[in-house]
C-alpha positions in Angstrom: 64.8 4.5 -241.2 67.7 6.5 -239.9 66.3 9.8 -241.4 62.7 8.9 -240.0 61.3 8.6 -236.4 58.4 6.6 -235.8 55.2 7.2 -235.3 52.8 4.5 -234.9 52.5 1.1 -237.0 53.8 1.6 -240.5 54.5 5.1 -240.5 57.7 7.6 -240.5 57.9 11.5 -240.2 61.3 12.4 -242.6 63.2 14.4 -239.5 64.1 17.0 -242.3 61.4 18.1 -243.8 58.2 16.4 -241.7 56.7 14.5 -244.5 54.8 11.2 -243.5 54.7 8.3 -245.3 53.9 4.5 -245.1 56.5 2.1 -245.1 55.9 -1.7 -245.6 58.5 -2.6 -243.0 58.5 -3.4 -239.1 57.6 -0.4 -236.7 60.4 0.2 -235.0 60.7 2.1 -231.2 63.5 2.9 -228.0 63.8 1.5 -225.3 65.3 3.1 -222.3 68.5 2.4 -223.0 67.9 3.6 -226.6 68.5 0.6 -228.5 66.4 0.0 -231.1 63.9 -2.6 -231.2 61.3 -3.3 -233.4 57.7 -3.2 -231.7 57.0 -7.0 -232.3 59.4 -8.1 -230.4 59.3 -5.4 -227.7 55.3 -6.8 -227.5 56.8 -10.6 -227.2 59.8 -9.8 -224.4 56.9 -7.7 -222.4 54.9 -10.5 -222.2 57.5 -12.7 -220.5 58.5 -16.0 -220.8 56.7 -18.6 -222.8 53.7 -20.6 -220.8 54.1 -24.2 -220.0 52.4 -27.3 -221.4 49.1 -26.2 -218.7 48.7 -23.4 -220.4 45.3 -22.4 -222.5 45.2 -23.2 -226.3 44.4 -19.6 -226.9 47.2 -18.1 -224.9 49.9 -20.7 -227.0 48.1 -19.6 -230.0 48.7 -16.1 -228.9 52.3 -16.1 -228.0 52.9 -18.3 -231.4 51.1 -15.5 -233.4 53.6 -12.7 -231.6 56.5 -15.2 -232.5 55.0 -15.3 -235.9 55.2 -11.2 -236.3 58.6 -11.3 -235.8 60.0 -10.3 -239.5 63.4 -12.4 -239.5 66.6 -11.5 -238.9 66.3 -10.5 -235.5 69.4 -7.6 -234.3 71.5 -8.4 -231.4 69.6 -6.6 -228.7 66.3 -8.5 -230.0 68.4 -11.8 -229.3 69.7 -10.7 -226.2 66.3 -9.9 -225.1 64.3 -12.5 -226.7 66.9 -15.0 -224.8 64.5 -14.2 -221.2 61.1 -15.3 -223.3 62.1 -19.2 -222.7 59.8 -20.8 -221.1 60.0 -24.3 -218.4 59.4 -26.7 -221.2 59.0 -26.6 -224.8 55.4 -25.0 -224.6 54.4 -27.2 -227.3 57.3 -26.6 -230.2 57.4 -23.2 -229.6 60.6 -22.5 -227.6 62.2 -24.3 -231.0 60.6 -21.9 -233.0 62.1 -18.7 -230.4 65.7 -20.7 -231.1 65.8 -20.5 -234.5 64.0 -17.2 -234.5 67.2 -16.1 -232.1 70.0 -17.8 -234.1 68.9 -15.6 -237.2 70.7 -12.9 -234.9 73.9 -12.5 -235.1 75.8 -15.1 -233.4 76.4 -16.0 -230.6 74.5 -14.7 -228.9 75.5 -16.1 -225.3 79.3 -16.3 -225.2 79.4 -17.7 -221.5 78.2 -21.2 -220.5 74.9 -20.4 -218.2 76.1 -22.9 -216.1 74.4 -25.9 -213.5 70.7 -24.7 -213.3 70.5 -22.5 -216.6 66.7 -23.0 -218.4 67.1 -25.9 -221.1 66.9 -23.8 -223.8 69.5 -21.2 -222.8 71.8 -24.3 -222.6 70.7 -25.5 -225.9 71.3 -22.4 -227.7 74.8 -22.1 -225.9 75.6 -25.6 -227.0 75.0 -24.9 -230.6 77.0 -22.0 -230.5 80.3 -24.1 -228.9 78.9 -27.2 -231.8 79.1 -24.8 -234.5 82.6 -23.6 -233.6 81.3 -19.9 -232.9 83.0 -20.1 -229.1 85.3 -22.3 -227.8 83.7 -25.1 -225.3 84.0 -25.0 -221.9 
């Protein structure tokens, strides 16, 4: 991948001598600040935080399915970024599912408490980190 650039779903142009082929592994793309990220997860962040338990069956079913498209492990920046995609409750099971999905990163990933206030599941996932002796506690 760091000879190729992307271009579209599956596919990389070799920078040095413009060939194409198809590669069985996740498109990747820039962002502004030209960090890569793979497209799944650029998809998941863009579509904000998870929905609440008032949500529709489909649009759980949706987000789970972009959760699911996620090829494990995730980078850094992906867990930085995926961090902003908790939702107000546990949507169901699938804020879990976005921990673990985050914690395949590598670790931590928050190295300051979030503090009085902080969603639930930003607090969880710093608390594990502190539990499994990756920072200190506060």
């Amino acid at each position: 991948m760091i000879d190729g650039l992307v271009r579209g779903p599956g596919t990389v142009v070799d920078r040095h001598s413009s060939l194409t082929s198809e590669i069985f592994f996740a498109q990747t793309a820039m962002t502004a600040d030209h960090v890569l990220m793979r497209s799944e997860v650029l998809a998941f962040v863009a579509d904000g935080p998870l929905p609440d338990w008032d949500a529709s069956e489909e649009e759980i079913e949706r987000r789970v399915r972009q959760l699911e498209a996620i090829v494990e492990p995730v980078t850094g920046e992906e867990a930085r970024a995926l961090v902003s995609c908790f939702g107000p409750d546990d949507c169901f099971g699938v804020a879990g599912s976005l921990l673990h999905l985050i914690e395949t990163g590598p670790n931590p990933v928050l190295t300051d408490d979030p503090g009085p206030g902080a969603n639930e599941w930003v607090q969880r996932l710093y608390d594990r980190a502190v539990c499994g002796g990756l920072i200190p506690g506060a």
